[in-house]
C-alpha positions in Angstrom: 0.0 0.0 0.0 1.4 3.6 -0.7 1.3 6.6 1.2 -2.7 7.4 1.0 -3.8 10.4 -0.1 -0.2 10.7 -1.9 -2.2 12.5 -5.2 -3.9 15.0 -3.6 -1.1 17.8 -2.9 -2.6 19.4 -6.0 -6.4 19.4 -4.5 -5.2 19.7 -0.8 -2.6 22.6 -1.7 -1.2 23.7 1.3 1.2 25.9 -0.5 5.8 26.5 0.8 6.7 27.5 3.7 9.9 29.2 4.2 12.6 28.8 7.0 14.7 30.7 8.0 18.0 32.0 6.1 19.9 28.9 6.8 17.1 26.8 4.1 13.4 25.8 3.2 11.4 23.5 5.1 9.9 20.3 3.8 7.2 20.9 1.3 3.6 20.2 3.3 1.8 17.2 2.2 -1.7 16.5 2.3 -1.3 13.9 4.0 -0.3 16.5 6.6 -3.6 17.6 7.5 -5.1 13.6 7.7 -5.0 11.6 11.0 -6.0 7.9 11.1 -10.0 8.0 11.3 -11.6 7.0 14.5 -14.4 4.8 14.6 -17.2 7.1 15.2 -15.9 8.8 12.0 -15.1 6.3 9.7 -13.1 2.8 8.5 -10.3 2.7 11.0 -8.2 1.9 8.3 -9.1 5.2 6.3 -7.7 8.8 7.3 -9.8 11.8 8.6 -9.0 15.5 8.3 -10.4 18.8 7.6 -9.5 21.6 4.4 -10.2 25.3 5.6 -11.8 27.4 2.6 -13.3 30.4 2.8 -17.2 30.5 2.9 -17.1 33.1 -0.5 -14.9 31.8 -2.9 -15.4 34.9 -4.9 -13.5 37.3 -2.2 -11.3 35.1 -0.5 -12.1 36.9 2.5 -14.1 36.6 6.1 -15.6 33.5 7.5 -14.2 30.3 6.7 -15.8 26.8 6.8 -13.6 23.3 7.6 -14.5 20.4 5.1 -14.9 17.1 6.8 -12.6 14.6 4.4 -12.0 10.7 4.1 -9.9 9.5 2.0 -9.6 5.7 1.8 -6.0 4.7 0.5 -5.6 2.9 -2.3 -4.3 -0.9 -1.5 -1.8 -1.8 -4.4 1.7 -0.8 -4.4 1.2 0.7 -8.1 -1.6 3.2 -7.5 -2.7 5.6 -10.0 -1.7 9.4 -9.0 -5.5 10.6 -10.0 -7.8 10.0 -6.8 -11.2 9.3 -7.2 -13.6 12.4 -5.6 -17.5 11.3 -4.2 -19.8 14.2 -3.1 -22.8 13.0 -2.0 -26.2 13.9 -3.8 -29.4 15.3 -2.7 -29.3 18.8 -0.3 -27.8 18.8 2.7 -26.3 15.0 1.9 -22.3 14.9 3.3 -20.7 11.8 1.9 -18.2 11.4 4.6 -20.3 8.8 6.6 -20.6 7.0 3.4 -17.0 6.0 3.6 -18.1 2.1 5.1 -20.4 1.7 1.8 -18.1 3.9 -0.8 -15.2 1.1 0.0 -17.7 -2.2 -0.1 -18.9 -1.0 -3.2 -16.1 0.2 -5.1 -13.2 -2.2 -3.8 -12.3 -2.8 -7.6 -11.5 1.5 -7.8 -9.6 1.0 -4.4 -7.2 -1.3 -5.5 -5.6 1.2 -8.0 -6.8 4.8 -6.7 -7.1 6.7 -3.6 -10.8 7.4 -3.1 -12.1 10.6 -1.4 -15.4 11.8 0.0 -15.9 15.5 0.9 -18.3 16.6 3.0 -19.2 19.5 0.6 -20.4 23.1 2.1 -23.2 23.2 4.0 -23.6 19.4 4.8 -22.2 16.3 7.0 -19.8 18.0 9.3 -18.6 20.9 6.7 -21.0 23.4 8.7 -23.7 21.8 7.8 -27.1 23.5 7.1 -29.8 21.9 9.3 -33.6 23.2 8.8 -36.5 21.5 10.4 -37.9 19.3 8.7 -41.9 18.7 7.8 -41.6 16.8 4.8 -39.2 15.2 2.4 -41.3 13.9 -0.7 -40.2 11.4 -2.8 -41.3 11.2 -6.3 -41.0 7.9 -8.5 -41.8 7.3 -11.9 -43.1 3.9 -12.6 -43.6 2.2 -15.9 -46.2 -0.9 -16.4 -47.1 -3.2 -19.1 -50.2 -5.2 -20.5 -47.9 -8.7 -18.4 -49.0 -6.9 -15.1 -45.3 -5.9 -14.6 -44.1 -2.4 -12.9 -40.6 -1.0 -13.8 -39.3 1.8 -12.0 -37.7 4.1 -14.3 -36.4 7.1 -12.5 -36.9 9.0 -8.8 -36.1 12.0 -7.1 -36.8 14.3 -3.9 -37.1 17.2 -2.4 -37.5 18.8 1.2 -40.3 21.3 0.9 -39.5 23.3 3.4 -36.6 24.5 0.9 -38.6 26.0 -1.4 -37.5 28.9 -2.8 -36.4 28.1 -6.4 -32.7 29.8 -7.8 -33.9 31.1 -11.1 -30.3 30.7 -12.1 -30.3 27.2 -12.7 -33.8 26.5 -12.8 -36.1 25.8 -16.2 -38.6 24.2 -17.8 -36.9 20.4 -17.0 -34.9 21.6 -14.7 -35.3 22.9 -11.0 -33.1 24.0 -8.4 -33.5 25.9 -4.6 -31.6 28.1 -2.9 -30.6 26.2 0.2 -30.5 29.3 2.1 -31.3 29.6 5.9 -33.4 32.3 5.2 -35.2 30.5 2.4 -35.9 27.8 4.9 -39.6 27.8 6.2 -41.7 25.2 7.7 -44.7 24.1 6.7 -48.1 25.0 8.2 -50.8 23.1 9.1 -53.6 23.0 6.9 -51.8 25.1 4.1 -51.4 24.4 0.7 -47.5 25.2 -0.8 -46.5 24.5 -4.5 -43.0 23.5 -4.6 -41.3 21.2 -7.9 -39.7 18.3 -7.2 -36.7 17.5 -9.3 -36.3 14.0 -10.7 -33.0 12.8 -11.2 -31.3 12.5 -14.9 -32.3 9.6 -17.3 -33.4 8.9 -20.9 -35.9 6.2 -21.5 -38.5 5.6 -24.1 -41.9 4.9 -23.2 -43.9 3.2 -25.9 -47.5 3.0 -27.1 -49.3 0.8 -24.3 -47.1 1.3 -21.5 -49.1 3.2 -18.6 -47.3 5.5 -16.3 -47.8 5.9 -12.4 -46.4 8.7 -10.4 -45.9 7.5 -6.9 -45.7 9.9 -3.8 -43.7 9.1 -0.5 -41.7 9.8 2.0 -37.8 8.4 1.2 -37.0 4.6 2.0 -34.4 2.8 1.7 -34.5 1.9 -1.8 -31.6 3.6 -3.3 -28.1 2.1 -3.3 -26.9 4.7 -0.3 -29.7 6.1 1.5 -27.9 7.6 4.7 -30.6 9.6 6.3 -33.7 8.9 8.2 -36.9 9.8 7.0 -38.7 12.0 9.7 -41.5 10.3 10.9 -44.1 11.8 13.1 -46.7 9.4 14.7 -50.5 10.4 13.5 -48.8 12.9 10.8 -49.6 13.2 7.1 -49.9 15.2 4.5 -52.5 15.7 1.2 -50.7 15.9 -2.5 -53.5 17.4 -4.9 -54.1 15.6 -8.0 -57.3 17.5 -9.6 -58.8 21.3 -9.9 -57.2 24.0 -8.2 -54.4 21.7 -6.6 -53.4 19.9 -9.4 -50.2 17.9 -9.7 -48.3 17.6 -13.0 -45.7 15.3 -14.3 -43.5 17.7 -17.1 -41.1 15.2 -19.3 -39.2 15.8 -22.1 -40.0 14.6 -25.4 -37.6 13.1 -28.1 -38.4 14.6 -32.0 -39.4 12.3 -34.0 -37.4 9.7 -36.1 -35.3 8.8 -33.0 -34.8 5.0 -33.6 -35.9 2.6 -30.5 -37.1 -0.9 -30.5 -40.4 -1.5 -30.7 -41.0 -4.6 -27.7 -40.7 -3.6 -24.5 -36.9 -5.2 -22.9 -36.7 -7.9 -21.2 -38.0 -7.5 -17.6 -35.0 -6.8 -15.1 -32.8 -6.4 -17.9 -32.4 -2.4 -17.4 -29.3 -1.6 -15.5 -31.1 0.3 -11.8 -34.4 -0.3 -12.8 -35.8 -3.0 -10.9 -39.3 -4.4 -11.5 -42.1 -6.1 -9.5 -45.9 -7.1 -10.0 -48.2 -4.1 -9.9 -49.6 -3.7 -6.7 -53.0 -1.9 -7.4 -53.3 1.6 -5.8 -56.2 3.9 -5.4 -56.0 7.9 -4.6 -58.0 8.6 -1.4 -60.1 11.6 -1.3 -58.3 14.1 1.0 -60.8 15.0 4.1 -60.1 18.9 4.2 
């Protein structure tokens, strides 16, 4: 095993620092700033640290903010100098405390690179963000065919009380919030709130006779890391309009015509992530507000 986190002085740069007249110091290393990781913070055999940056990168001035870093070391003698980076998705997601399930599943990366998970700004334990939550709604699209099959295609969430949308990288298929403390407002009971939830990237072709359900949760445990708890409160719930002046909407994208696709339907559980079951008949409840 090398010297772990040996390809990082570029990303980790921690700049000279000059002695006195009689010569230079040793060059800092990023492995400097790393300590082996406790158990409470990650794989023993991984190493823990911190990189100060300051909270506006534009001006380079005032507060700063320590990232919470792991890096897991690669394991041959003839390493790659490029690392692997993993930053966590969804808001307010820090990938440090995915270090246990970042090195199960990508051992085979390990072997040649040093792989190494950032708690980006504003999550995990980079000063992270935390707003109270009311609701976290999951959105997945489903797929289902005339053999009584459901495929899920494609998912995403959102925690409404974020939002606020940033008209700078929001659109007509795309949607994005603020994630500002002051954009941050809980819900109220018996209040209705329009938010968009934004589903994740993926192309797929629907053909003539497939039927489409739009399925409305709170997050499981269905995706391959899944590190937070959905809140739970006993006796809540909550009312998602479908009809008249609360009406939901599914917005896709639509391919031009002339695209070429095959015709049948693939196999089922042939899609790479998209895992299919029998369809379970549901029926929408009429709300009782």
């Amino acid at each position: 095993m090398r010297h772990p986190a040996a390809g990082l002085a570029s990303a980790l740069a921690l700049g000279v620092v000059a002695g006195a007249a009689c010569g230079l110091r040793p060059e800092p290393q990023a492995i400097d700033r790393l300590k082996p990781c406790a158990s409470d913070e990650g794989p023993t055999d991984a190493y823990c640290g911190t990189l100060t940056v300051f909270e506006n990168r534009e001006t380079r001035q005032g507060r700063t903010i320590d990232l919470k870093i792991v890096v897991l070391p690669a394991l041959g003698n003839d390493a790659a100098p490029d690392p692997l980076f993993f930053l966590a998705g969804g808001p307010g997601q820090g990938a440090a405390k995915m270090a246990r399930q970042v090195r199960d599943l990508f051992g085979r990366i390990q072997a040649r690179r040093d792989i190494v998970l950032v708690d980006q700004r504003g999550t995990g334990e980079s000063n992270g963000l935390e707003c109270r939550s009311d609701d976290d709604s999951l959105a997945s699209i489903n797929e289902s065919d005339e053999a009584g099959l459901e495929q899920r295609v494609q998912c995403g969430w959102h925690r409404a009380t974020h939002r606020k949308e940033d008209p700078t990288r929001s659109g007509p298929y795309r949607v994005d919030y603020t994630f500002t403390p002051e954009d941050c407002h809980p819900l109220e009971v018996g209040e209705w709130i329009h938010f968009r939830v934004p589903i994740y990237p993926v192309t797929h072709v629907f053909r003539a006779g497939s039927r489409l359900r739009l399925a409305i949760s709170t997050p499981g445990r269905d995706h391959p890391f899944w590190c937070f708890d959905a809140p739970v409160t006993e006796g809540a719930s909550h009312d998602v309009g479908y009809g008249g002046v609360h009406a939901s909407s599914l917005v896709l994208a639509v391919w031009p015509d002339g695209v070429d696709h095959p015709d049948d339907l693939p196999p089922a559980g042939s899609l790479r992530g998209m895992p299919v079951r029998p369809i379970e008949p549901v029926r929408n409840t009429a709300s009782a507000r």
